[in-house]
NUKELUM-439398 format. One line per field, with one value per residue (C-alpha): residue number from 1; chain; x, y, z. Coordinates in Angstrom, 3 decimals. Layout:
num: (NUM,...) .
cadena: (A,...) .
x: (X,...) .
y: (Y,...) .
z: (Z,...) .
This chain:
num: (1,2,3,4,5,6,7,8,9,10,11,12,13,14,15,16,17,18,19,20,21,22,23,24,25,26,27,28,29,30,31,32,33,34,35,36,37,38,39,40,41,42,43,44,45,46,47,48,49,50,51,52,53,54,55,56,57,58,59,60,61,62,63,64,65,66,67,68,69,70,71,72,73,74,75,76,77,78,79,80,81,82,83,84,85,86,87,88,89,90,91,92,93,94,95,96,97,98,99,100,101,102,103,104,105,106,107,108,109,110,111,112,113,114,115,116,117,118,119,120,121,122,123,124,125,126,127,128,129,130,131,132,133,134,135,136,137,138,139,140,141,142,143,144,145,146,147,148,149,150,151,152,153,154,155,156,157,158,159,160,161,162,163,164,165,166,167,168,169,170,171,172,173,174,175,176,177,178,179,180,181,182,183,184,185,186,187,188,189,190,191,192,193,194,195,196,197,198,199,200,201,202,203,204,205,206,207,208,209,210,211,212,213,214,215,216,217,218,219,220,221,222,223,224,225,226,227,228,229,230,231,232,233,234,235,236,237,238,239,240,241,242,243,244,245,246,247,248,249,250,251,252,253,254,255,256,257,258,259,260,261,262,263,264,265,266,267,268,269,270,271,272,273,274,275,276,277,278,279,280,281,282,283,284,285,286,287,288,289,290,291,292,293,294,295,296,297,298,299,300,301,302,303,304,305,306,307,308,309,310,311,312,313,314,315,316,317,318,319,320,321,322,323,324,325,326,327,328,329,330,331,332,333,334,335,336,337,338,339,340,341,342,343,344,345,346,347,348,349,350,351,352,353,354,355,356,357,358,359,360,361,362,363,364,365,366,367,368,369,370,371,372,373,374,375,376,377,378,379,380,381,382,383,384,385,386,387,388,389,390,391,392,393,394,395,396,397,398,399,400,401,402,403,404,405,406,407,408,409,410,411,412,413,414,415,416,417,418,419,420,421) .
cadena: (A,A,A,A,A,A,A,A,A,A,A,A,A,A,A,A,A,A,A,A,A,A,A,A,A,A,A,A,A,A,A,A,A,A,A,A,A,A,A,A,A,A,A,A,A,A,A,A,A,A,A,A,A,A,A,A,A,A,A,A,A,A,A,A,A,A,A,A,A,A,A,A,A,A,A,A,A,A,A,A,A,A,A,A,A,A,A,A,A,A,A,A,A,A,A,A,A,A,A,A,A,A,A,A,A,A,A,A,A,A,A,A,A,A,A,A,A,A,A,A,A,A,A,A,A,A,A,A,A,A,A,A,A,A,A,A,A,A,A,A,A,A,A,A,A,A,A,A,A,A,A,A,A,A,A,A,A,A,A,A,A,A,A,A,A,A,A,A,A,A,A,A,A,A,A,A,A,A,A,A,A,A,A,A,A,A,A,A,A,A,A,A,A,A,A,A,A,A,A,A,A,A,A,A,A,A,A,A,A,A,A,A,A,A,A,A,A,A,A,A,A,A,A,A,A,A,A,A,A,A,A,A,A,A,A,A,A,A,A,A,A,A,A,A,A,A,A,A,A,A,A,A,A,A,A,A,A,A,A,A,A,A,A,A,A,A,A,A,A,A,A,A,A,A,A,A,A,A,A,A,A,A,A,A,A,A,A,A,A,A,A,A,A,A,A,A,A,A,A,A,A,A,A,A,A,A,A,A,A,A,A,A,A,A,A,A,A,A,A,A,A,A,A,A,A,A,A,A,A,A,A,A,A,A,A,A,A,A,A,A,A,A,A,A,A,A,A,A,A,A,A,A,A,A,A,A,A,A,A,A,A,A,A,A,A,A,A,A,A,A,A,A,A,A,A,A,A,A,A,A,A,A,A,A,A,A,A,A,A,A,A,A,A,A,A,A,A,A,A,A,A,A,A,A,A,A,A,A,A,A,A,A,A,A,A,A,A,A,A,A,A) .
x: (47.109,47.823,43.345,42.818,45.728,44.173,40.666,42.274,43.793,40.367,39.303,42.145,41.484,37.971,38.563,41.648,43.279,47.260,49.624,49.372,52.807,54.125,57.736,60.513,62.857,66.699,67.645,64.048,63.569,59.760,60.377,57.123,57.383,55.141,53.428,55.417,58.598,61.438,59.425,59.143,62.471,63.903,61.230,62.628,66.162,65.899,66.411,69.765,70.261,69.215,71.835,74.546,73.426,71.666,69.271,65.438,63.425,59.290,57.768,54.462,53.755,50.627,49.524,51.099,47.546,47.433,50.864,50.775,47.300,48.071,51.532,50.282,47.895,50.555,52.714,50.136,49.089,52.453,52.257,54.256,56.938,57.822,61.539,62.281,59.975,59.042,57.777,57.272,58.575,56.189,53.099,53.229,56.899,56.230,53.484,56.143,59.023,56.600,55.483,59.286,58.441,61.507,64.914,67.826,70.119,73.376,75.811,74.369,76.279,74.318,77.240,76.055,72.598,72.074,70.496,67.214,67.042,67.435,64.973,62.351,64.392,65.482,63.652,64.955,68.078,68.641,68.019,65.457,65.157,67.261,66.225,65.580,63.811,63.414,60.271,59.144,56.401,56.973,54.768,54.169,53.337,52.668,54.658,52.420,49.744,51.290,53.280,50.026,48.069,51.054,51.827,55.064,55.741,54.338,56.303,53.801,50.458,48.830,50.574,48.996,46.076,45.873,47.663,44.849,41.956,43.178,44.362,41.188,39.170,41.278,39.367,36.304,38.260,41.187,41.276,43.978,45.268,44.832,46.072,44.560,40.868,40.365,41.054,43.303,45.400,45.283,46.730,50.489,50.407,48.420,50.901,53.395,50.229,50.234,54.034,54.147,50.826,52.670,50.573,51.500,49.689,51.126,53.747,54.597,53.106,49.613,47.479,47.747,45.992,43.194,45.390,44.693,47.048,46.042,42.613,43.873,45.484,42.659,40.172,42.687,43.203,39.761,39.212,41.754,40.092,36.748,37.089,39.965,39.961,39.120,35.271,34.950,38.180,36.931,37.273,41.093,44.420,47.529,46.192,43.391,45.497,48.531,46.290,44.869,47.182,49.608,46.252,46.132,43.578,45.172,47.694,49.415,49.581,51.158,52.331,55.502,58.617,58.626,56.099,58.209,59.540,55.804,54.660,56.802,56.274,53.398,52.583,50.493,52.612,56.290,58.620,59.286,56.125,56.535,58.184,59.120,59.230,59.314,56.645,55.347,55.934,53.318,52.555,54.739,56.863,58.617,59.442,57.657,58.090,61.488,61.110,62.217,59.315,60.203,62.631,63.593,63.379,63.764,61.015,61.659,60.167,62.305,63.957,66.420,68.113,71.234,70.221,67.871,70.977,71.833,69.138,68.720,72.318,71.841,68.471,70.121,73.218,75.124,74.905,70.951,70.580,72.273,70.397,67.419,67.975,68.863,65.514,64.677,63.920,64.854,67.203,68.651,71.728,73.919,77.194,74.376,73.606,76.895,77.479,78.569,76.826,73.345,73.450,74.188,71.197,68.769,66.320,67.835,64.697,64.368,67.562,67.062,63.626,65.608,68.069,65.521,63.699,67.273,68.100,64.198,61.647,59.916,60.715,57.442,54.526,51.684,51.508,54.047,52.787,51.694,47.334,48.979,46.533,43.179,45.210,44.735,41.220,40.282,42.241,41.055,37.389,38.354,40.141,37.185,35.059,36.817,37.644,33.683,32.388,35.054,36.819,33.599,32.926,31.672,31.830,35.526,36.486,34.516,35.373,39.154,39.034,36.774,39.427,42.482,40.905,40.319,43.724,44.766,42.920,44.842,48.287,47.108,45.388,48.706,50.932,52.681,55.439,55.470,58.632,60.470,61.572) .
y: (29.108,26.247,26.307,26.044,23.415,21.212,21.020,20.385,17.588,16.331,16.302,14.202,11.953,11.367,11.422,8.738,8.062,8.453,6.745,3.369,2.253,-0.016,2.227,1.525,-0.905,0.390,-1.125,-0.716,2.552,3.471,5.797,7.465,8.011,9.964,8.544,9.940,9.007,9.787,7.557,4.933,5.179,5.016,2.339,0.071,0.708,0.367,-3.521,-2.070,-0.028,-2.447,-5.231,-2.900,-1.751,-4.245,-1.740,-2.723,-0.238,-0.056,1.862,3.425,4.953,7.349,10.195,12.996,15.307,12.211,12.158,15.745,15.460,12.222,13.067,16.143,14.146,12.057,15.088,17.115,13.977,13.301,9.766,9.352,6.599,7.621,8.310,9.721,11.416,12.869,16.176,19.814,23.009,25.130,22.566,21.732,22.868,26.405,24.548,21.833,24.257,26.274,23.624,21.770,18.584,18.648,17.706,20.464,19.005,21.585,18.798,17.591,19.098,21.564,23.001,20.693,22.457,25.470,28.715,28.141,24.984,25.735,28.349,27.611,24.643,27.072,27.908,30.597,29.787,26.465,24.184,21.691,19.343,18.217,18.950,16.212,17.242,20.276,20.785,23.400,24.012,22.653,22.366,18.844,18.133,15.489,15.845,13.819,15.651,19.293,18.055,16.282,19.707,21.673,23.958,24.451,24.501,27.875,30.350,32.441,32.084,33.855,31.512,28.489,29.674,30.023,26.377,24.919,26.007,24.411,21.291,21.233,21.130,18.174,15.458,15.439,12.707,14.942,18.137,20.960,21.166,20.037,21.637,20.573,21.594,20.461,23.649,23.151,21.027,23.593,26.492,25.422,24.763,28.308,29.998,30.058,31.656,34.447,34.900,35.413,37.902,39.986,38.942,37.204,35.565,37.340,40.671,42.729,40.506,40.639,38.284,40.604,37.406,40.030,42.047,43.153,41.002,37.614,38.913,38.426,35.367,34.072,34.547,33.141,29.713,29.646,30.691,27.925,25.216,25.947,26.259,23.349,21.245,17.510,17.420,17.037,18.856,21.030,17.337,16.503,16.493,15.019,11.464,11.791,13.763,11.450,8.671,10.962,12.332,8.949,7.843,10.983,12.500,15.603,17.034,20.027,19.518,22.292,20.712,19.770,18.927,15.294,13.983,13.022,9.678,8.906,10.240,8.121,4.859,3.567,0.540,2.859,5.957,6.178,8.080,9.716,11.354,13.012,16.871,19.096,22.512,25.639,27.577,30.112,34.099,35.572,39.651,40.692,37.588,34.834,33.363,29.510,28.268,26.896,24.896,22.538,20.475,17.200,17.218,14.499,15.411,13.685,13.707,15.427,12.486,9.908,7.623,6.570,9.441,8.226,5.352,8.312,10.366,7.036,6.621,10.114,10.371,7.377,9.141,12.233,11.162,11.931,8.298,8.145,11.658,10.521,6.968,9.432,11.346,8.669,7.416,11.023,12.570,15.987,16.377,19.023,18.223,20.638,17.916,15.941,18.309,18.289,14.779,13.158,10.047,11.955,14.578,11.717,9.832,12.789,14.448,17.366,19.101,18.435,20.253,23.476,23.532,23.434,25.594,28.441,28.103,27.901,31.550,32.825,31.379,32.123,29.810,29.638,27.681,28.674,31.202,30.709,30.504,27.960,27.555,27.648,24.255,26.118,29.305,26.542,26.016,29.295,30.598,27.455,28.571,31.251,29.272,26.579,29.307,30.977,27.670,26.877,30.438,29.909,33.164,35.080,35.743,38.979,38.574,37.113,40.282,40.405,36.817,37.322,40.131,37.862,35.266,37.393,39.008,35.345,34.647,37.975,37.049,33.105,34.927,37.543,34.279,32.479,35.450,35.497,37.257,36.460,35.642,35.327,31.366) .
z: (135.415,137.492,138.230,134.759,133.533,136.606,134.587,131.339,133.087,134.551,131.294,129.556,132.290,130.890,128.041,127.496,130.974,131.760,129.876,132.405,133.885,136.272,137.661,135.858,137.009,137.746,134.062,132.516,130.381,129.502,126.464,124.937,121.060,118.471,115.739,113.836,110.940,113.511,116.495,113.957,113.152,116.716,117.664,114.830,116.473,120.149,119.751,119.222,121.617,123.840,122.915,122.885,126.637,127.943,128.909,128.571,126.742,127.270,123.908,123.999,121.017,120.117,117.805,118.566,120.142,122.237,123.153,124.650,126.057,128.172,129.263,130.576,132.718,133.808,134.993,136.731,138.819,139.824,138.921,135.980,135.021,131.586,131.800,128.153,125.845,122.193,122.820,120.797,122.127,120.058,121.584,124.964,125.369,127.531,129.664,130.741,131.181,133.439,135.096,135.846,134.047,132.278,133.444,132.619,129.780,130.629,130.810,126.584,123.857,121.542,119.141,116.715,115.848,114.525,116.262,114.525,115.905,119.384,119.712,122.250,123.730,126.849,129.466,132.083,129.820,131.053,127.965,128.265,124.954,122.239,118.944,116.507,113.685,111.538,109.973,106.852,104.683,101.192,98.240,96.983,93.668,91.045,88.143,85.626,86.443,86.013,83.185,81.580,82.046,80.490,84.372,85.734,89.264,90.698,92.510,93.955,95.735,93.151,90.889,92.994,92.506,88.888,88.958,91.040,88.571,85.708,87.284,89.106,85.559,84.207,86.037,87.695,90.217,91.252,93.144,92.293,95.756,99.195,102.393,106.346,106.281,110.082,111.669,114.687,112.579,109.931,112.189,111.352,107.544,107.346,109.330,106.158,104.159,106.927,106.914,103.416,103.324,105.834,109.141,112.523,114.883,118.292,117.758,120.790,123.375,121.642,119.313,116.047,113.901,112.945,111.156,107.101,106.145,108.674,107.227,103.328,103.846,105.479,103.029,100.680,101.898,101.784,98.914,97.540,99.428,99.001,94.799,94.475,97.385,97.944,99.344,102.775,103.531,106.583,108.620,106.560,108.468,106.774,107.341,105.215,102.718,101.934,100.377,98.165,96.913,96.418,94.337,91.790,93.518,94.319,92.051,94.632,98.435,100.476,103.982,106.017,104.611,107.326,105.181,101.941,103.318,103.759,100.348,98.409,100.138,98.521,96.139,94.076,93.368,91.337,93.728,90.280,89.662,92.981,93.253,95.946,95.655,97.812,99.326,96.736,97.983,98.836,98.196,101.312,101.810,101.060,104.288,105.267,108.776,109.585,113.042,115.699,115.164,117.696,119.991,122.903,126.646,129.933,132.478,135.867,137.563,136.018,138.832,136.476,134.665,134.158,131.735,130.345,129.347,127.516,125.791,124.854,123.906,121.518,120.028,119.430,118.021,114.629,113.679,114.247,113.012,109.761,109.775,109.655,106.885,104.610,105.030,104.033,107.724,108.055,110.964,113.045,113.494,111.326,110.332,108.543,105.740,105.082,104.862,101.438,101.601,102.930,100.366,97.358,98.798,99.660,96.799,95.391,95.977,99.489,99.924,97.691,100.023,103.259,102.043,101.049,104.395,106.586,105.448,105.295,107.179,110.491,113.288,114.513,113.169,115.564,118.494,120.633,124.464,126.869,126.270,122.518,122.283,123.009,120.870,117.829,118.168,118.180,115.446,113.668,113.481,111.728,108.785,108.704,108.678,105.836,103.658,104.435,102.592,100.107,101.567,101.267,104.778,105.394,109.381,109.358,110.435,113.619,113.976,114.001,116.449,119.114,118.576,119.181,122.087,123.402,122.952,124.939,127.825,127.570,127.541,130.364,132.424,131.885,133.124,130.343,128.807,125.019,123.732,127.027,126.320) .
């Protein structure tokens, strides 16, 4: 493992360097944030935090495939300075337990989450990160549209895809739905299509995402994309997506739930005309993902870990975790979703969505081990091959099976135990 993370590093370091750093001073914090509404959020608040502490706080702020990639390179060359950190235990979270580039959090207090949220944050049952966002899949919609074209909201994904053929003959100009067409990016926002078609991407310690059913839902979102999707949509993550769809281009959008905040802030779009509904059932399920999608962590190499428990403390807290979801941010934190003034202030929708997803979804979003990165990519070629034949792949079957038994041979080169967090 340790051969093979070593040239993944090399090649980070070609490709985009290590985040650069000067070492912290004793009350200097560097704190690394995602590109993402929560980093936003907490980079438009550390002036705060700062004042109240008089601790100075260093941002750097990235995408979030950056953000992995280059702290990764950072850690394995031993040279890092970043103190605090965004980070994902389904992403990079296994490789960095495994590796010790996290500092233990026993002494932070977790009876505020829920179990769902805490999965994956242990390691050897020491916990590792604190949760700070929850993430589901939700279907977006525009409401002028649907109601101009006479649909109602659809509950299935045979439903959606009766939905997405009319809207998609309205207007030459706007697509009936949109999900991510690039594929690694696609693997999570699929993964509620395979839940809910009765398939898995790794069951029993084994990559299973060549299944019937991961077969059927793969030829499915295909299918969808192919006949009703945006052109060019093989190349479209979420930032290509949003725009379109704020514009009317797109009338249904099936992604995260994190996204709504972003959505709705635009100069050409009425927060009105936007609904939130949740993932259709499928012919075996109806169970989305429901996951810790960003959590906070310190870095094992910090030299200044007490003011790191401060900050992170001050990240983590009720008062930010409410602050976040009244600028619609789904949190973690379990006293928040019962709070008055969130819930008067929140969409309606939003909540029936995380509501539905709380008691049924998965709490997984892609496979679940440490090469999960290089997992993506290949289980990617099989949905960009499937959205490119419009689901009419007759070798996707042979195709699936190569790329699980490439994914066998990551978790056997890894020495890993699936499911043993």
């Amino acid at each position: 493992m340790r051969k093979r993370i070593f040239l993944i590093t090399m090649i980070a370091l070609a490709l985009g360097g290590i985040i650069s750093a000067q070492g912290s001073s004793e009350q200097t914090l560097k704190v690394a944030l995602a590109n993402h509404p929560y980093g936003i959020l907490l980079e438009k608040k550390i002036p705060e935090f700062e004042a109240e502490t008089g601790i100075e706080v260093e941002i750097v702020k990235m995408n979030e495939a950056e953000l992995s990639r280059e702290l990764q390179a950072e850690f394995e060359m031993k040279m890092s300075s970043t103190d605090v950190f965004m980070t994902r235990s389904l992403q990079e979270g296994r490789l960095f337990a495994a590796m010790g580039w996290y500092l233990p959090l026993e002494d932070y207090d977790y009876s505020d989450y829920p179990q769902n949220a805490c999965n994956g944050i242990c390691y050897a049952g020491i916990p590792l990160i604190v949760p700070i966002v929850q993430e589901w899949e939700v279907l977006y919609y525009r409401k002028d549209i649907l109601a101009e074209a006479g649909i109602r909201v659809p509950e299935t994904l045979m439903e959606l895809e009766e939905a997405a053929a009319i809207l998609n003959e309205l207007d030459p100009d706007i697509s009936g739905i949109a999900m991510r067409g690039e594929g690694n990016a696609a693997v999570t926002q699929f993964s509620s299509f395979l839940y809910n078609f009765g398939g898995r991407f790794i069951q029993d310690g084994k990559a299973v995402f060549d299944s019937m059913e991961a077969l059927a839902a793969f030829r499915f979102y295909g299918r969808l994309l192919y006949n009703y999707g945006p052109r060019g949509i093989t190349s479209m993550s979420w930032e290509e997506i949003i725009p379109l769809f704020q514009a009317g281009k797109i009338a249904m959008w099936a992604d995260t739930s994190t996204f709504y905040e972003m959505v709705i802030n635009s100069d050409v779009l009425d927060p009105e005309d936007v609904g939130i509904a949740k993932f259709p059932a499928g012919t075996q399920n109806d169970s989305p993902y429901f996951v810790t999608s960003w959590g906070l962590a310190i870095s094992s190499f910090s030299k200044n870990q007490e003011n790191a428990k401060k900050f992170l403390e001050w990240a983590t807290s009720a008062e930010m975790a409410k602050i976040a979801m009244l600028n619609n941010i789904p949190v973690a934190r379990s006293s928040v979703w019962q709070d008055e003034e969130v819930l008067a202030g929140i969409n309606p929708e939003l909540i029936e969505t995380q509501a539905h997803a709380a008691a049924n979804g998965i709490p997984e979003d892609r496979p679940n081990m440490i090469s999960v990165q290089e997992a993506r990519r290949l289980i990617g070629t099989v949905i960009t091959k499937s959205i490119q034949s419009g689901g009419l792949n007759t070798d996707a079957a042979r195709l699936a099976a190569e790329m699980a038994q490439d994914v066998n041979n990551l978790l056997e080169a890894d020495f890993e135990t699936y499911g043993q967090y």
